[in-house]
C-alpha positions in Angstrom: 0.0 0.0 0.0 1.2 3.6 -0.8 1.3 6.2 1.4 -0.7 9.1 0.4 1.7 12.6 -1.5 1.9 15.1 1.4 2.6 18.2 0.7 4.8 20.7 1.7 3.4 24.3 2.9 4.7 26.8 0.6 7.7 29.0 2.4 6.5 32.5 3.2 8.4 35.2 1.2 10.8 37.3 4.4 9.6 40.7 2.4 5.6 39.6 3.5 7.3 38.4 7.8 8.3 42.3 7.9 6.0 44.4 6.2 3.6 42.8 8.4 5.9 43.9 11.6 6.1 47.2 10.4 2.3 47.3 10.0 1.5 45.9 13.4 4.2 48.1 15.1 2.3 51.6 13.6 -0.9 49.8 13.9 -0.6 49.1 17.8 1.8 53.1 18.4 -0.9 55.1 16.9 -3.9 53.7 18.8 -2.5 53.0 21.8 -0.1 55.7 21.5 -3.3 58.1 21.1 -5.3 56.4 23.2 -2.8 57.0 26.5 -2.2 60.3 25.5 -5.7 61.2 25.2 -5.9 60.2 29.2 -3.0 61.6 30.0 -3.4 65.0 28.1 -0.5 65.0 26.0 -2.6 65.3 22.6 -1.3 68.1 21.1 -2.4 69.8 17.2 0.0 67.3 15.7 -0.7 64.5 17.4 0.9 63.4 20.6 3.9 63.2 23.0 4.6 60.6 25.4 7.3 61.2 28.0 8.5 59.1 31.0 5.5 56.6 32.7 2.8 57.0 29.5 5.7 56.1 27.1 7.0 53.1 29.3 3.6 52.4 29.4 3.3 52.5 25.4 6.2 50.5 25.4 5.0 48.0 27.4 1.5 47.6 25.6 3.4 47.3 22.2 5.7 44.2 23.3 2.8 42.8 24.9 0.7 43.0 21.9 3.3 41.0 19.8 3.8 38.8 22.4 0.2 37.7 23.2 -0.6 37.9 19.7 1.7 35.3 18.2 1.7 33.3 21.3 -1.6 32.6 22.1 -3.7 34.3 19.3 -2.1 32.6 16.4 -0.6 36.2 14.9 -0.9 39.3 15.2 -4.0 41.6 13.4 -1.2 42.2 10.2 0.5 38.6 10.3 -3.3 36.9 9.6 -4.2 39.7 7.3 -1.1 39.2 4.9 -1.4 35.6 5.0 2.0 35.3 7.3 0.7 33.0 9.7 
């Protein structure tokens, strides 16, 4: 008896892996970015400025976002969209 053809996933292109970083990284700083500013009052005309706790805090939601993401969620908003994961 044969064993049935598997095949093998297709390899995903490295340009698709990074444009979908850079997408999730703006993605995630410009809402959450706004968001903390907007409770912190740092909105200004042109957007907004985080210094000391609100940026750490920034900081910290944008590694936790790729981290829960891929870990637990299967990819991140940009990875699914693009097809990366």
């Amino acid at each position: 008896m044969s064993q049935p053809a598997v095949s093998q996933p297709k390899p995903i292109s490295t340009w698709r892996k990074v444009f979908a970083a850079i997408l999730d990284f703006i993605f995630v700083f410009a809402i959450a970015g706004y968001a903390i500013a907007s409770m912190t009052g740092n909105t200004s005309e042109e957007g907004f400025e985080l210094k000391g706790g609100p940026a750490f805090i920034l900081f910290a939601i944008v590694i936790l976002y790729f981290v829960v993401f891929t870990r637990y969620l299967g990819g991140t908003l940009w990875q699914r969209l693009l097809g990366v994961r």
